[in-house]
C-alpha positions in Angstrom: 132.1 133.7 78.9 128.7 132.3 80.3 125.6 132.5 78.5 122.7 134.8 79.2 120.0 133.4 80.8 116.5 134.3 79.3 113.7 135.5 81.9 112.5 131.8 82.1 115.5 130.2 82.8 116.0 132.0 86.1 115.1 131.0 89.2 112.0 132.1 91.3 114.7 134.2 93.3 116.4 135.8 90.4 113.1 136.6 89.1 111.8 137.8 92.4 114.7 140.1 92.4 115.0 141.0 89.1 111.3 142.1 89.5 112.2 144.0 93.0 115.5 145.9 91.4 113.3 146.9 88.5 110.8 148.3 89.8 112.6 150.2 92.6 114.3 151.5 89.5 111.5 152.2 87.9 110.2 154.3 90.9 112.9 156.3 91.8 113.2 157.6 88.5 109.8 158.3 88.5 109.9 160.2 91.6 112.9 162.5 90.2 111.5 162.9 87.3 108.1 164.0 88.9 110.3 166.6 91.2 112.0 167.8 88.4 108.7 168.6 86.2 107.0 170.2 89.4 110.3 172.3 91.4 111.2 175.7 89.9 114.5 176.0 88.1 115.7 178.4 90.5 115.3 175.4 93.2 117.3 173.0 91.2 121.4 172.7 91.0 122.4 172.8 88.1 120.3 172.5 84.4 117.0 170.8 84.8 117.5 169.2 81.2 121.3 167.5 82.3 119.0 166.0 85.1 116.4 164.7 83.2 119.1 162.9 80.9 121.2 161.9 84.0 117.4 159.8 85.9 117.8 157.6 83.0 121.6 156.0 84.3 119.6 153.5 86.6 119.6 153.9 89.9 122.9 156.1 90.0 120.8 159.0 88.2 117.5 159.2 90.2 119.8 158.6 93.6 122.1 161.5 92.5 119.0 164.4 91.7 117.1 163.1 94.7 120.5 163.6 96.9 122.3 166.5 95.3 120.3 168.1 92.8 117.4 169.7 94.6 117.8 173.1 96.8 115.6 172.8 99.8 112.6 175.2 99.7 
């Protein structure tokens, strides 16, 4: 089994896109999360809280809400 690398021991490019991925991450689940606090429950499939819990499985979770979750006003 290979090591983990710390954050130092990667290259500029694995940084770069370590940095990228993350914050795209960090982005989309603030966008759903954002929706969520703002949109009515009666415009949202399902229970708001299974949502809330489900933006935290990284991009999978935001992706999903964003996609699925939300009726269109």
């Amino acid at each position: 089994m290979a090591k983990k690398k710390s954050f130092s021991e990667l290259t500029n490019s694995e940084k770069w896109r370590v940095i990228v991925l993350g914050t795209a991450q960090v982005a989309l689940q603030f966008v759903a999360l954002k929706d969520l606090a703002e949109r009515p429950q009666s415009e949202v499939r399902g229970p708001k809280a299974a949502w809330v819990a489900g933006s935290f499985l990284n991009f999978i979770g935001p992706l999903a809400y964003l996609v699925a979750g939300r009726i269109k006003r």
